[in-house]
Every structure is written in C-alpha cells, then in structure tokens.
C-alpha positions, 0 to 999 in steps of 0.5 A, spaced: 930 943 530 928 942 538 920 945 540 919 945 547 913 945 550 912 947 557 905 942 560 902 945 567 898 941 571 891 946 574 886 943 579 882 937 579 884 934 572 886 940 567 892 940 564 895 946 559 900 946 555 904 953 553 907 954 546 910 959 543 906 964 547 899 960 546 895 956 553 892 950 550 887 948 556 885 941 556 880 937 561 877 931 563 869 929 562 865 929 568 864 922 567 872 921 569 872 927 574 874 932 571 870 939 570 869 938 562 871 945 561 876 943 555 877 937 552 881 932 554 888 931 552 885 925 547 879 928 544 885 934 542 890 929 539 885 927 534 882 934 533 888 935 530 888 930 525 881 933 522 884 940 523 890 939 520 886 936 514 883 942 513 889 946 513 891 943 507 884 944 503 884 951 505 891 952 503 889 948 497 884 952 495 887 959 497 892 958 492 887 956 487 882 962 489 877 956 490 872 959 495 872 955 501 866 958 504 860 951 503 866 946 504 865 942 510 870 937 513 867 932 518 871 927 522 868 920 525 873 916 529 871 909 530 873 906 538 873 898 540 868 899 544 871 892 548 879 896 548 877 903 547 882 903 542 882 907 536 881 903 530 880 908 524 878 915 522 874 917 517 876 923 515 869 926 509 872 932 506 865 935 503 865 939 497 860 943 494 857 941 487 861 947 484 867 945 486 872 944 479 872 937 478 878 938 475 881 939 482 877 933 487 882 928 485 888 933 487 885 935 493 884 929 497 891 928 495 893 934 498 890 932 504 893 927 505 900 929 506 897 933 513 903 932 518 898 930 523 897 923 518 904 924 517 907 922 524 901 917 526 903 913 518 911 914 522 911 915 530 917 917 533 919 914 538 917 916 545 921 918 552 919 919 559 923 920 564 924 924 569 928 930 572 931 929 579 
C-alpha cells in the first residue's frame, strides 16, 4: 500500500500537508520566525504519539462500554537541553477511581500497541531526493 501526501510550502515558515482530503497546517514558534499560527511540524510528530495512545484507550473502552468521559491522557516529553533531543516520552494514562481494575492491566497493554509507538520501536528507512 503506497500513501501520498501532497506538502505545501505558505509564507513565512508554514507548511501544510494534505491528506485524504484534510489540510493539516503547521507553523514555526515566534522565537524561530514563524507566525505561531499552528504547531510545528515537530511538536505535531509527537502529538501523535499522545494521540494515537488515546485512540487505542478510547477504542479500548468503547468495546467494552467503559465510559470514557474522566479519563485523562497526559504526555510529557523529556528534551536534552545541551542536544535538544528527544530522549524520553511519558505517556500517563489516567483512570478514574471507578475504572474496573480487571481492565488496567489490559488497558495499558493495548495502548502500547499504538502505530505511532510501533514505527518509532522499528523506523523506516527515510529517502529524500528530489524531482528534476
């Protein structure tokens, strides 16, 4: 299966890409010289990670008919300040005091089989070339 994303260069420093019919915008923060109308495309990369963490819980607890509605994700990422690299990311799922406890256990096991988790566990190999 082959997926194409069509990426848009806008003024100053936005970006969009285009997807499937959607137009994800990113920008960069005023301290880089951007507009901060969006997030960077860094910040977005790793919102997935969060986000697609949450999928798996909501799916989780939607086949269960668990409700959802005081369950809280919260992702910190932890930056070397000398590198600026990325060297961890927490991800702190929060269940409610009535969440079945027969379920925790499960549930963090199903979110840890997110996509996002699963190509940073295994990255692709990367090509940039150009068309000319």
């Amino acid at each position: 299966m082959e997926m194409k994303y069509d990426i848009t260069l806008g003024g100053n420093k936005k970006v969009d890409a285009h997807y499937r019919g959607f137009t994800i915008h990113s920008d960069q923060p005023l301290t880089s010289g951007g507009d901060n109308t969006a997030l960077s495309p860094f910040e977005l990369f790793l919102t997935s990670i969060g986000m697609c963490t949450g999928f798996y819980v909501l799916a989780f607890c939607q086949s269960r008919s668990i409700p959802t509605d005081n369950i809280k994700i919260t992702q910190t990422v932890i930056q070397n300040d000398a590198t600026h690299m990325v060297e961890k990311v927490i991800i702190d799922t929060n269940l409610p005091p009535d969440f079945p406890e027969k379920y925790k256990a499960a549930v963090i096991k199903t979110a840890q089989s997110c996509s996002v988790k699963k190509f940073l566990d295994s990255p692709p190999e990367i090509q940039i070339s150009t068309n000319n």
